[in-house]
C-alpha positions as CSV (number, residue, x, y, z in Angstrom):
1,X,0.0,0.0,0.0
2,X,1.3,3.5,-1.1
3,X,2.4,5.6,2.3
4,X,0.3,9.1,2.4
5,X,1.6,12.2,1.0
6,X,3.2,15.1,3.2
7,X,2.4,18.4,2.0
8,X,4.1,19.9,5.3
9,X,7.5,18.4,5.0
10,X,9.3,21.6,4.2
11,X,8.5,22.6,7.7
12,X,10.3,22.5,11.0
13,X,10.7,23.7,14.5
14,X,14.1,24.1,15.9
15,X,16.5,26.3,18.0
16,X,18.2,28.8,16.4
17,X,21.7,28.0,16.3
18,X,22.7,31.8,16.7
19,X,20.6,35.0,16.7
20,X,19.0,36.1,13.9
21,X,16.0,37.9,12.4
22,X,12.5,36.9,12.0
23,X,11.7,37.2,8.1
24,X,8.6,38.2,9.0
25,X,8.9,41.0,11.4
26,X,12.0,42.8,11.1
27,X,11.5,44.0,14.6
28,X,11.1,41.1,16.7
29,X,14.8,38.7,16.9
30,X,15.3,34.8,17.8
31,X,18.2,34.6,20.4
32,X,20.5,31.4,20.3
33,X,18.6,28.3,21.4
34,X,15.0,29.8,21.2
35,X,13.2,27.8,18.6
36,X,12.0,29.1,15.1
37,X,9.7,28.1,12.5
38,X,11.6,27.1,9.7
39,X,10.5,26.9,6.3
40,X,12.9,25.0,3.2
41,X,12.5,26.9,0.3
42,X,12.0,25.0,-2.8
43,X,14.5,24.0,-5.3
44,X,17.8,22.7,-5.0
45,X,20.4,24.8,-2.4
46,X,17.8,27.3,-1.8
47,X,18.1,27.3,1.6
48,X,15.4,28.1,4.6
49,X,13.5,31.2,5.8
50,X,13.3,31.5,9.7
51,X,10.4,33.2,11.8
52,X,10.2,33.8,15.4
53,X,7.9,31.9,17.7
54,X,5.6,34.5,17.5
55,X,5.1,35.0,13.8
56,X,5.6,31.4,13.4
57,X,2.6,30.8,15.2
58,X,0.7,33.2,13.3
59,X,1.1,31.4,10.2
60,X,0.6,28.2,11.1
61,X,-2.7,29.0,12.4
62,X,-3.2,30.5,9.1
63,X,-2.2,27.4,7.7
64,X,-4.3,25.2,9.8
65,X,-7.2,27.5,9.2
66,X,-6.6,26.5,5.2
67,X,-6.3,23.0,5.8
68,X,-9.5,22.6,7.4
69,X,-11.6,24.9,4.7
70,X,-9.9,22.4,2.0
71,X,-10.8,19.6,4.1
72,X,-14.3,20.4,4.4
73,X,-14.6,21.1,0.7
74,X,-13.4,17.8,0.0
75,X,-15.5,16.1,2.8
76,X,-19.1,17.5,1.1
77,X,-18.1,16.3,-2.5
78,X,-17.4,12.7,-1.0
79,X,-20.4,12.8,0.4
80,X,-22.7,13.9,-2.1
């Protein structure tokens, strides 16, 4: 049986490994060993975006709040 897709695999938590600026929110910085969101950019050595707990947050509740729309869209036309 074929294994289910991940659509979320480009993302990660994990502590930044020095300080650094949220990509977000220019304002608002992610000292050494406070964790990140971190995002892998598509495409070969295209490196990763960081965000600050705070942001990072913010977007995946956007995210989540996506998910579930698309979800129920595809919920009512199985079950019609």
């Amino acid at each position: 049986m074929a294994s289910t897709r991940r659509v979320l695999g480009n993302l990660s938590v994990k502590p930044a490994g020095r300080s650094a600026g949220c990509k977000h929110n220019k304002k608002h910085r992610v000292a050494k060993g406070e964790y990140r969101l971190l995002i892998k950019n598509p495409g070969p050595a295209s490196g990763e975006v960081g965000y600050c707990a705070q942001c990072g947050l913010k977007i995946l509740e956007a995210a989540h709040a996506d998910v579930q729309k698309l979800t129920e869209e595809l919920a009512e036309s199985v079950s019609k």
